[in-house]
Legacy VTK file of the C-alpha trace (Angstrom):
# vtk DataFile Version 3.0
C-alpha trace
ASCII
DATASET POLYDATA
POINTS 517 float
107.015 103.118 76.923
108.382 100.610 74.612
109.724 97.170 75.721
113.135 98.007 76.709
111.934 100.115 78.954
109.108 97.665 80.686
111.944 95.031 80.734
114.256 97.899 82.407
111.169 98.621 85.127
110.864 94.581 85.670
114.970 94.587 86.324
114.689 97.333 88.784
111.786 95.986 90.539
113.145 92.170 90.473
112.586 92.340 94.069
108.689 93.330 94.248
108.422 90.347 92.050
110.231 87.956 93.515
108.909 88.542 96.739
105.190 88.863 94.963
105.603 85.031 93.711
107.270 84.119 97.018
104.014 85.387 99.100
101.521 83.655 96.607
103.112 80.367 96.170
103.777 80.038 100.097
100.430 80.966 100.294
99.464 78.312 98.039
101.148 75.822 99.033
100.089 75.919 102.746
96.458 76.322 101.572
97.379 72.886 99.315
98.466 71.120 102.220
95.674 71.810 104.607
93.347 71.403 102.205
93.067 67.278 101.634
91.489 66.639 98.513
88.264 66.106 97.907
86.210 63.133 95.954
83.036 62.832 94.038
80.991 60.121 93.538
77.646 60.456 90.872
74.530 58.653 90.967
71.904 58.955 87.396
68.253 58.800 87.845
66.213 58.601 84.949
62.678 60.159 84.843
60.594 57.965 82.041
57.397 59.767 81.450
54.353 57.595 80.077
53.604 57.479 76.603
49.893 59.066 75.542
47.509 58.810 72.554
46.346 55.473 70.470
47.851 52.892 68.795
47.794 54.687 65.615
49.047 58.221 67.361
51.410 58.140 70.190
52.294 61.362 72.108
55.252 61.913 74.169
54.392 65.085 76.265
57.976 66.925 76.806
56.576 69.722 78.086
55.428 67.866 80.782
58.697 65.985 81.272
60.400 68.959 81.500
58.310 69.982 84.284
58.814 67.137 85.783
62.390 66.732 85.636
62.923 70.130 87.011
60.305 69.341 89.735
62.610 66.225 90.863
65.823 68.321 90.640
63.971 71.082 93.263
62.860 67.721 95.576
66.312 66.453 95.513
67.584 69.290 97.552
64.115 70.251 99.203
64.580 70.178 103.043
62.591 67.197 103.875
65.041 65.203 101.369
68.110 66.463 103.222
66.608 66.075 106.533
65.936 62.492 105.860
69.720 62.209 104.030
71.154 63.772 107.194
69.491 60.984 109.221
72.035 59.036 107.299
74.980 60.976 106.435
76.009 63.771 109.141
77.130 66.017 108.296
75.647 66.603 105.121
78.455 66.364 102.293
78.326 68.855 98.906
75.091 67.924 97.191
74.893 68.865 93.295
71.843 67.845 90.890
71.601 68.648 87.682
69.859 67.667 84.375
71.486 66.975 81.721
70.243 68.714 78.636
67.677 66.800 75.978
67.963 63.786 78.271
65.438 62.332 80.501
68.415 61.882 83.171
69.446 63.645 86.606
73.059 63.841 88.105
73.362 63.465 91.896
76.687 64.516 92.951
78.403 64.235 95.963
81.346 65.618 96.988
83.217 65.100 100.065
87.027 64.387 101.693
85.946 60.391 102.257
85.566 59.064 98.524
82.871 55.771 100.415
80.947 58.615 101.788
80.637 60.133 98.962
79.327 56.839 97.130
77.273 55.717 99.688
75.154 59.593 100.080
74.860 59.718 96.307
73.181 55.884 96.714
71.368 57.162 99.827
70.518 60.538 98.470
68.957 58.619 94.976
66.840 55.931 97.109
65.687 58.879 99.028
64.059 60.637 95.938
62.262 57.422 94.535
61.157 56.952 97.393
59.665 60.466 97.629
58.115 60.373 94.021
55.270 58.166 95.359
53.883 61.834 96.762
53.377 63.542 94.043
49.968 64.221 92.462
48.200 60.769 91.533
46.454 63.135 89.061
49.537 63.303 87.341
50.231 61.147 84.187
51.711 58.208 84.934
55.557 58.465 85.438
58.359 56.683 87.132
61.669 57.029 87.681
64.482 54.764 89.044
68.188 54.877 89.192
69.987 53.975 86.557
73.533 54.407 87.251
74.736 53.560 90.673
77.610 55.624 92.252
80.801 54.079 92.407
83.934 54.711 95.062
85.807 57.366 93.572
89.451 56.467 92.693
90.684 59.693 92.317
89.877 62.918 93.611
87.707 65.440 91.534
89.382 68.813 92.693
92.777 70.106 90.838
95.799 68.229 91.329
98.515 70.097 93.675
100.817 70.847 90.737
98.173 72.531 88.606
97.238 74.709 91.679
100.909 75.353 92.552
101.569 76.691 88.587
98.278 78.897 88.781
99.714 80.409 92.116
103.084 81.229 90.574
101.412 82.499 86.957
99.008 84.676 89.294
101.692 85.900 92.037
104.040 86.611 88.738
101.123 88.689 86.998
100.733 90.123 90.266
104.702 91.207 91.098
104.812 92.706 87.624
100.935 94.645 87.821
102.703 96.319 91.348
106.496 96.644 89.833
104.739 99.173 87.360
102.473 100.435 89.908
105.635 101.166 92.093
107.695 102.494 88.903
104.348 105.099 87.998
104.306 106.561 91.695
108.488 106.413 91.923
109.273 110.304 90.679
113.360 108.937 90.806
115.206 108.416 87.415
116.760 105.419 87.074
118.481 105.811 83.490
120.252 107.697 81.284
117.602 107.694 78.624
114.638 108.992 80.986
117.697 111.383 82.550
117.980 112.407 78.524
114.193 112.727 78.050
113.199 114.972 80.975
116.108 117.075 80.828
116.227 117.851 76.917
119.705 117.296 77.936
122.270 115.505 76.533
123.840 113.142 78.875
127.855 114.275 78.873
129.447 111.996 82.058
128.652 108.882 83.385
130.871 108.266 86.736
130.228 104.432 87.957
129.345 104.008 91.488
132.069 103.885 94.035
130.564 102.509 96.767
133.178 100.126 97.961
135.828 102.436 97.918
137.449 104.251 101.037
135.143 107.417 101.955
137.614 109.500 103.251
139.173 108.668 99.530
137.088 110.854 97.231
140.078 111.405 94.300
139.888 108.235 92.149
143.769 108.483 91.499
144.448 104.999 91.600
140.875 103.644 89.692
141.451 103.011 85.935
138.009 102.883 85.970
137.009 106.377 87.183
139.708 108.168 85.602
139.334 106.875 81.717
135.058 108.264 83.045
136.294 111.814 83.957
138.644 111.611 80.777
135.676 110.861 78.660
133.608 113.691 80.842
136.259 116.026 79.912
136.466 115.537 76.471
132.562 115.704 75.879
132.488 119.325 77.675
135.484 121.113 75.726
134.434 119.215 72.683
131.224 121.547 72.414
132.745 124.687 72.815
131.974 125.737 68.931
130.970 129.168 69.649
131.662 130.154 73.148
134.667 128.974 75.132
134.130 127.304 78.181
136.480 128.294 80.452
134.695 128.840 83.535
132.434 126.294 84.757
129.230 125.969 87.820
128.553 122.678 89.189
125.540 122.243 90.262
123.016 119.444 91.441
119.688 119.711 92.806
119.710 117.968 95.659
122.150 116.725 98.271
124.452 113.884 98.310
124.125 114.183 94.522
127.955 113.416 94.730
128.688 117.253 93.012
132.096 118.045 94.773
133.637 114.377 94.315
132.387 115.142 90.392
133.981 118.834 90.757
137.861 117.593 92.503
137.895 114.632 89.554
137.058 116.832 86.871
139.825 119.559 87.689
142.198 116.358 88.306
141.775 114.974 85.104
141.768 118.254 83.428
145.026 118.869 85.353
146.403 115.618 83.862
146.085 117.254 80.441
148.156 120.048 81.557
146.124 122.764 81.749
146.140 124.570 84.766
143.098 124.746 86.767
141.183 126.465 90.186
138.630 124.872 91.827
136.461 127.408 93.604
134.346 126.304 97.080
131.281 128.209 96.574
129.362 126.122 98.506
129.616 128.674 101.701
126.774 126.436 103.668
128.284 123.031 103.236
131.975 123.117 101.739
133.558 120.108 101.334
136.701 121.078 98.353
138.716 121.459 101.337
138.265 118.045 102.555
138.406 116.478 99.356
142.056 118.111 98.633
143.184 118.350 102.505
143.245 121.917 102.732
142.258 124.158 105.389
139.709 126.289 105.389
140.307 129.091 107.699
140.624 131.501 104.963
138.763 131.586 101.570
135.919 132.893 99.349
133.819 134.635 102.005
136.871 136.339 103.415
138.505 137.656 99.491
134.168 138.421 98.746
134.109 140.480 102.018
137.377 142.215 101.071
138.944 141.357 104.059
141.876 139.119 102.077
143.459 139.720 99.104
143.251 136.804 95.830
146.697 135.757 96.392
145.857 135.062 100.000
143.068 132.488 99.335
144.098 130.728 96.655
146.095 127.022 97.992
148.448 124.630 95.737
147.501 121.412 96.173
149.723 118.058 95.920
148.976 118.333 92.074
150.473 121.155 90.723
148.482 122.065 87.833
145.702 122.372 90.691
144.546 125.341 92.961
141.798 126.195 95.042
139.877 128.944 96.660
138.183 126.864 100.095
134.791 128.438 101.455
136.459 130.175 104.080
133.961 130.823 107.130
130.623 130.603 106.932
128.932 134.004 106.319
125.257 134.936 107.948
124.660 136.326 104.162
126.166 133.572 101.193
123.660 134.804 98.291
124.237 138.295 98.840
128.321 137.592 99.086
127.982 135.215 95.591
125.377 138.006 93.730
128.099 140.756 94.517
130.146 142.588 91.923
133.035 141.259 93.850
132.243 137.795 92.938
131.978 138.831 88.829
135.605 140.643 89.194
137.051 137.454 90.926
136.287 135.003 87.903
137.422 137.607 85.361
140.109 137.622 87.170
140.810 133.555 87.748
139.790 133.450 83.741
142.828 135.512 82.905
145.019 133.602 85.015
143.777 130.091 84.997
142.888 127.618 81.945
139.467 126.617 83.198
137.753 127.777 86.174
135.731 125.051 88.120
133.105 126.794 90.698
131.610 124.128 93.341
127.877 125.378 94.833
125.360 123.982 96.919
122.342 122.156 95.933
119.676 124.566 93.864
117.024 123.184 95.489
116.940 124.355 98.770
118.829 127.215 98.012
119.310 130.402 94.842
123.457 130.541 95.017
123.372 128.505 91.655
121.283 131.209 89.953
122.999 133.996 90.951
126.342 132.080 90.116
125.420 130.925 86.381
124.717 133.918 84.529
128.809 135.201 85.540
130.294 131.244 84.290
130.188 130.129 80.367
128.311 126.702 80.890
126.198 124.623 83.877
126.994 121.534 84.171
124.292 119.328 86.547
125.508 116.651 87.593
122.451 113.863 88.582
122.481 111.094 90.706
121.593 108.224 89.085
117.770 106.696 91.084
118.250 109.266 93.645
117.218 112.429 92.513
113.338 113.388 91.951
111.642 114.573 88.841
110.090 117.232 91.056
113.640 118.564 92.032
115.139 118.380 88.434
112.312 120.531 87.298
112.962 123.077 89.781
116.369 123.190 89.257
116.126 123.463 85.360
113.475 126.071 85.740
115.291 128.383 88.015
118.527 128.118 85.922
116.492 128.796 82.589
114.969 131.560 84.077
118.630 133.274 84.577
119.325 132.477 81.335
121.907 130.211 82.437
123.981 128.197 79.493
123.607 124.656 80.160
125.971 122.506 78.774
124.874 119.022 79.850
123.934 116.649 82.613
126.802 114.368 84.383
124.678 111.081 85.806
126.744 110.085 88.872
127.066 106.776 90.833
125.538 104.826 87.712
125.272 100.844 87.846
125.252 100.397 83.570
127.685 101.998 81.031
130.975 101.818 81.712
130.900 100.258 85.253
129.209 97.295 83.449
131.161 96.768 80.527
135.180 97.364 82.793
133.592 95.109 86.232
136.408 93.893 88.090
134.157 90.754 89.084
133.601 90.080 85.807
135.644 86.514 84.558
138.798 86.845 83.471
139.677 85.063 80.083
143.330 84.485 79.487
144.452 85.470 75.776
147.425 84.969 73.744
148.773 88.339 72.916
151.754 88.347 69.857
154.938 89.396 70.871
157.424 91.486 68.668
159.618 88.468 68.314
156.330 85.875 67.868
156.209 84.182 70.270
152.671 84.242 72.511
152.438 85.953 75.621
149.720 84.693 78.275
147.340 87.546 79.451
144.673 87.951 81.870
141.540 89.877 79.956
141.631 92.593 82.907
145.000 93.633 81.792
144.252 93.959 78.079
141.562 96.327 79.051
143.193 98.355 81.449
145.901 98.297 78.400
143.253 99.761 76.126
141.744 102.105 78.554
145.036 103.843 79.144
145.952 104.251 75.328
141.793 105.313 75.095
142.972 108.055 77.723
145.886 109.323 75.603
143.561 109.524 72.214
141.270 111.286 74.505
144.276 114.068 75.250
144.834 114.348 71.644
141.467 115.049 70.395
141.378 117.580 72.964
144.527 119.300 71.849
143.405 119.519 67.720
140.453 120.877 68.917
141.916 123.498 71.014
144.728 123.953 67.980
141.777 124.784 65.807
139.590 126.914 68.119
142.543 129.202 68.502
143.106 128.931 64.856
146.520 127.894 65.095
147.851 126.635 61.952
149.470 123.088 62.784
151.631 120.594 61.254
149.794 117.828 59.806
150.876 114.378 61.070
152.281 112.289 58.107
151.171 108.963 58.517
153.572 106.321 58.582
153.899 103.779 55.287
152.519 100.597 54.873
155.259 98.591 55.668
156.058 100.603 58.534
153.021 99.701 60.008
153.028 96.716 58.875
156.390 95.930 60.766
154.744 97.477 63.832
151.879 95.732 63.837
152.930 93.286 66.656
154.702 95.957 69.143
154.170 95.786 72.527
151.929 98.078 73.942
154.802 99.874 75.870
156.419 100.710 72.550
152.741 101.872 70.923
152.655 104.092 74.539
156.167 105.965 74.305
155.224 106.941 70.523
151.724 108.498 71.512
153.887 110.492 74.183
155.795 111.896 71.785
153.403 112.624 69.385
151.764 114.551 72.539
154.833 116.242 73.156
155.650 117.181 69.926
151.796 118.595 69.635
152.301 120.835 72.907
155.356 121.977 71.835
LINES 1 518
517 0 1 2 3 4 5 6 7 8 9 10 11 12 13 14 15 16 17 18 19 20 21 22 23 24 25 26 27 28 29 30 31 32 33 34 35 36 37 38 39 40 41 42 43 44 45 46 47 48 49 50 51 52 53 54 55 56 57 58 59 60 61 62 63 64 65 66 67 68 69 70 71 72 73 74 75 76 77 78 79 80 81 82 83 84 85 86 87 88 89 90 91 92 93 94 95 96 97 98 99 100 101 102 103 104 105 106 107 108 109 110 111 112 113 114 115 116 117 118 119 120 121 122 123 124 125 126 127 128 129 130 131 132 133 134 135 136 137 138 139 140 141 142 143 144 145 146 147 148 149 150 151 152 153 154 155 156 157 158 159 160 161 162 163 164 165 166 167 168 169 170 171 172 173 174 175 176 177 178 179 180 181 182 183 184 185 186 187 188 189 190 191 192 193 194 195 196 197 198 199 200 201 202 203 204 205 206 207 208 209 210 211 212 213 214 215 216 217 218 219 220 221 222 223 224 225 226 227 228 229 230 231 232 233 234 235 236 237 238 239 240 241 242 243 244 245 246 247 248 249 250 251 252 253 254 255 256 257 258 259 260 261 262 263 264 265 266 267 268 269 270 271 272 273 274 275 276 277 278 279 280 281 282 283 284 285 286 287 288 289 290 291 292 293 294 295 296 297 298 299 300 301 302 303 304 305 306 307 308 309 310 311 312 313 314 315 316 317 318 319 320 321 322 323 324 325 326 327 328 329 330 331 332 333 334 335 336 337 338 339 340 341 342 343 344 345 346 347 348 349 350 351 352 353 354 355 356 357 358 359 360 361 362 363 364 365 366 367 368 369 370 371 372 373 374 375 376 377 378 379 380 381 382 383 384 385 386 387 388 389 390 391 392 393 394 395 396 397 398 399 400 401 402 403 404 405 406 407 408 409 410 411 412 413 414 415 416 417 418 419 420 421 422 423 424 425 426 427 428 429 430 431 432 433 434 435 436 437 438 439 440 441 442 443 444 445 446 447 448 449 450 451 452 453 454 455 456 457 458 459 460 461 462 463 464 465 466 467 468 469 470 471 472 473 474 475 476 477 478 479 480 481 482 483 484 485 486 487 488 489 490 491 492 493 494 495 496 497 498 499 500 501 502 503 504 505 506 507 508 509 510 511 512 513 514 515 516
């Protein structure tokens, strides 16, 4: 993974974060407040060990003070020491000794919430010890120790202030959120992204529909969304762009899984092929879940099982719809037997026959997952075309899809990623601020203009390019020898330079017309 891709994980999982530091530092901070803060006061006793030898040749014995100093260290917090302390001092505060290193002198430290408790058991707890020295061996060289620092009332406390326990919380909660956002993201099978849709697949991402969630449900044709349409406008031109050496003129969408958002994708694509003028049929072969008929507001009492069972003729089943470059063949009733009804020779004859009479040929089927019509479909089309919801679908589920369409040999053209939150959606949001721009008129002077409308203004000329690329590629598939367009001189453009965009619109019209023609 390189860092793009960590700082994509962290994005997605803001949430286990956020709510990681939340935890901790509430945590924290109650444990901060009911903890009161502790003081320590320190008391020094030096052990001075007698000197041997002569007056020419004195010896200091360190070994022996050694010995010594660790034997006062184990009396200091020897049980008859603390019994007599607690005589004192109850209860007992934290009791520390120590020696400190290539010194003759021992730390007694006390800790404890009252700071003049603290200074008077470190006093206490010092007395105490010189007092018990007098018991040790009288064999002994001669030794003696006394205190030579006195504690003092601590002024402030010894244990971390709040605000450096507080920043440790949130640097150990934030550790944490991000150690469990990547343990989340490892178990999570979904893809999230168009590059990790790209690098499972081997697939070249072709579509990317934004999500519609706040639109009308019972609305599934994005007619009247700039937004969607210049998507399936790009989606088109991506798929009839590749057709080098095999035309693609009839078409399976599938999905692996449910609610995947296939049959919106499917009803889009034919509309926006429609607005192209070419004359399309959308066929429901979805015959355990339709839903082309509800999409287009057909019904569905006769259709694809009834023409595959040869109880209705083509011309029976196929609908107009309120576009007219648009037709459709609904489900019809549910059959007991779909795969047999889609695997039949009947079902090979029937998009011969759509291919002669129809542009493109756009079949609708059920998810491969939980069912084979896909497989038996896709070897009779000219491309697959999956079409992936983006963080719903499983890794698990793509796999199975992709191997049982590889294993029919099926031609895949590309992967549509569905209901995405980046791309375009990100770069056209409607929330997003509008900026108000001067835009030269023809006659100079400036016209005041909301941002939004310049970019639905460039979106809709984007479309129109879009339409002409398509046509010069289908002019030179066909091998249809074509006019070049003269461009027009300088000073021509240069004159047109400032047009409004309704006069730059009616000339790419008629260049379209003129192209058709």
């Amino acid at each position: 993974m390189e860092l793009r891709d960590y700082l994509e994980v962290l994005s997605r999982r803001k949430w286990v974060v956020f709510l990681t530091v939340f935890f901790t530092l509430a945590i924290v901070i109650i444990g901060v407040i009911q903890t009161p803060p502790k003081y320590t006061a320190i008391a020094e006793l030096r052990v001075l060990t007698t000197k041997a030898g002569s007056a020419d040749y004195l010896e200091f014995p360190v070994a022996y003070s050694e010995r010594l100093i660790g034997t006062y260290v184990n009396i200091a917090t020897s049980n008859p020491v603390l019994e007599e302390l607690s005589r004192h001092v109850n209860p007992l505060p934290k009791i520390t000794v120590e020696h400190i290193p290539d010194t003759e002198i021992i730390q007694l430290k006390v800790e404890d919430m009252d700071p003049a408790l603290a200074q008077y058991a470190a006093n206490k707890l010092a007395q105490i010890i010189i007092t018990q020295s007098t018991q040790l061996s009288t064999d002994a060289p001669p030794s003696n120790i006394y205190l030579v620092n006195p504690a003092i009332m601590p002024e402030k406390p010894s244990s971390p202030p709040s605000y450096v326990i507080i920043g440790l919380g949130f640097a150990i909660g934030l550790i944490g959120g991000m150690g469990l956002a990547l343990l989340f993201e490892s178990l999570d099978t979904r893809l999230y992204t168009v590059r990790q849709i790209e690098l499972f697949t081997k697939l070249q991402v072709i579509g990317d529909i934004p999500d519609a969630r706040d639109r009308d449900p019972d609305n599934n044709l994005f007619t009247d969304s700039r937004l969607h349409t210049e998507a399936f406008h790009r989606l088109r031109t991506n798929i009839f762009s590749q057709a080098e050496d095999r035309e693609l003129q009839a078409l399976l969408i599938a999905s692996p899984v449910t609610q995947d958002g296939r049959s919106t994708v499917t009803a889009n694509l034919a509309l926006s092929i429609a607005q192209a003028n070419r004359n399309v049929i959308v066929v429901d072969a979805n015959l355990r879940w339709p839903a082309i008929h509800k999409i287009f507001g057909l019904k569905n009492d006769l259709g694809l099982s009834e023409y595959l069972e040869q109880n209705a003729k083509l011309a029976d089943v196929i609908q107009p719809t309120q576009f007219p470059e648009i037709h459709v063949i609904t489900s019809g009733k549910l059959p007991s037997n779909p795969v047999e009804l889609l695997s039949s020779d009947q079902m090979k004859l029937l998009i011969a026959q759509l291919k002669q009479q129809y542009e493109v040929v756009l079949i609708d089927s059920p998810a491969s997952l939980t069912v084979t019509d896909p497989a038996v479909i896709a070897p009779n089309v000219d491309g697959v075309v999956l079409v992936i919801r983006q963080g719903w679908v499983r890794r698990e589920a793509l796999q199975a899809t992709l191997k049982h369409l590889t294993h029919v040999h099926a031609n895949l053209v590309g992967v549509i990623a569905n209901r995405t939150g980046l791309g375009t959606s990100s770069r056209f949001s409607k929330k997003s601020r509008l900026i108000t721009l001067s835009v030269p008129a023809s006659d100079g002077s400036g016209i005041k203009r909301k941002s939004s409308q310049v970019e639905d203004e460039v979106r809709i000329l984007t479309t129109k390019m879009d339409v002409l690329v398509e046509i010069l590629t289908k002019q030179q598939q066909s091998g249809a020898q074509t006019q070049p367009v003269q461009p027009p001189p300088i000073q021509q453009l240069e004159q047109t330079d400032h047009q409004p965009e309704d006069d730059i619109s009616s000339k790419l019209n008629d260049l379209l017309d003129s192209l058709r023609k």
